[in-house]
N, C-alpha and C positions, 0 to 999 in steps of 0.2 A: 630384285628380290634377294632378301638374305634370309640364310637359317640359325638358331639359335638350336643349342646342344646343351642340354643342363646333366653335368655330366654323374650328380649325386642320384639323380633317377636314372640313370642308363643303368640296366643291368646286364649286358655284353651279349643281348640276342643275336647281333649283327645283322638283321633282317635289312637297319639302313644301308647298311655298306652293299649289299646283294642288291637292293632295289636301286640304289645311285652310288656306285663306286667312284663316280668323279665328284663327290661333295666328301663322303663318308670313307673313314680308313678304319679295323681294328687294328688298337694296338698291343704293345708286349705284355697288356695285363689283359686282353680279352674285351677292352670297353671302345666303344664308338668316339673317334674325334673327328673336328673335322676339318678339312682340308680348305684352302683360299679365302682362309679368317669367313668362310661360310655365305660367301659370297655366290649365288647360283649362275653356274655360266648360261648364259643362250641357248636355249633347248634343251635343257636339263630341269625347266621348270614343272613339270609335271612327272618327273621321278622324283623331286625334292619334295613336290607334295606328297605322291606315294608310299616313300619315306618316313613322310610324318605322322601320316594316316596308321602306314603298319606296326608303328611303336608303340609294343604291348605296355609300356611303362609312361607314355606321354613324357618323354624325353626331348624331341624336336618340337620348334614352333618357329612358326616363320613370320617374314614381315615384308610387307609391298606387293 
């Protein structure tokens, strides 16, 4: 599974980073990047979807 971060829609909620802080980082300007080219480790698939779900901007989208 990998996540995608369109970082022109992120508006710096951080809700992803709170929901999966092992995918999600903010950084020095307040916006979501993200971590292991966004690759989801093993058992963190269901916080990446939750992640994607809580993003009031539809900023994350996954694939696989």
């Amino acid at each position: 599974m990998k996540v995608f971060l369109d970082p022109i829609k992120c508006s710096g909620y951080g809700a992803c980073a709170d929901i999966c802080p092992s995918l999600f980082v903010i950084d020095e300007f307040g916006f979501a990047q993200l971590l292991n080219g966004g690759v989801v480790a093993a058992g963190d698939e269901d916080s990446a979807r939750n992640a994607a779900a809580g993003c009031a901007e539809n900023a994350i989208g996954i694939e696989g």
